[in-house]
C-alpha angles and dihedrals in degrees: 000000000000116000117194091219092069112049108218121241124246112239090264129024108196116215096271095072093059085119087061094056089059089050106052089033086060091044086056099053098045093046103040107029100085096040088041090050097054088038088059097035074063096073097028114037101214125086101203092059077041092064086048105048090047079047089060097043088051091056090050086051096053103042087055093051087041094052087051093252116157120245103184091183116039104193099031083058084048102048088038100056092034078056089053104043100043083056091051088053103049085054088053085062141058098237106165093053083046089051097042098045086047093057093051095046088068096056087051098052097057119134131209123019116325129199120235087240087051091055088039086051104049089053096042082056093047091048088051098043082048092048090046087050086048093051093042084054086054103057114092113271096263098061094033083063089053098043087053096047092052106036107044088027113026101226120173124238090263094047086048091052098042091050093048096042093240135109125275091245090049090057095045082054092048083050104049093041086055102053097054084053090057094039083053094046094041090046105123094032088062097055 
């Protein structure tokens, strides 16, 4: 997906347009950080990992431009490797004891008296938020993106598109496809 305000690159850039890295480099940052952060802050739920992982993808960025490696479409590279990394580092770490240890710590920490149908509540909601994760890491790749995208960023149909380089009508398919998948999953859950 090609945005005006980032010039593309040509395959090769010679030394002499080292003022044009810098530029586009530049271009880049101030058009994609905060978007790449949130799209990020999607997979990994933490904004300051976030911030490291888009740092990270800026640096890649930059050594490529710098070595004189063509990127012929800034923000799909960007989305793409921010993608990537966020998803290396969600293998690096054990995410579903994290999750898991993270929904319980709420319901210890409560102050003050407590029903037994509150308790029963609260876990009855974290079985069903971690139902619902288990379902969402169960869609094909594509809509997971756009659930993702929609859900933790809200994101509209056209900044989902854009993120993910397809057309708005391609995302509200994924989407809608993906909901009927979860509905289907979630089935007897939902009854």
């Amino acid at each position: 997906m090609h945005d005006d305000n980032v010039p593309e690159l040509p395959s090769s850039l010679p030394a002499d347009q080292a003022g044009d890295v810098a530029r586009v480099f530049q271009s880049a940052y101030d058009t994609y950080l905060d978007p790449l952060c949130r799209y990020v802050y999607a997979y990994l739920k933490s904004w300051d990992t976030a911030r490291d992982v888009v740092s990270d993808v800026y640096a890649k960025l930059w050594l490529q431009l710098a070595a004189g490696e063509p990127v012929q479409h800034v923000q799909a590279f960007l989305y793409r490797t921010a993608r990537n990394r966020a998803i290396d580092y969600l293998r690096r770490q054990d995410v579903r004891v994290r999750y898991d240890r993270e929904q319980v710590t709420p319901e210890l920490r409560i102050a003050g008296p407590v029903t037994e149908a509150e308790v029963e509540q609260r876990l009855v909601e974290r079985d069903l938020v971690a139902a619902l994760q288990r379902a969402v890491d169960q869609l094909p790749p594509q809509q997971r993106q756009v659930v993702l995208l929609r859900w933790h960023s809200e994101a509209s149909n056209i900044e989902v598109a854009a993120a993910l380089g397809i057309a708005p009508n391609t995302a509200s398919e994924h989407f809608r496809r993906a909901v009927e998948r979860l509905r289907a999953i979630l089935a007897d859950l939902l009854e």
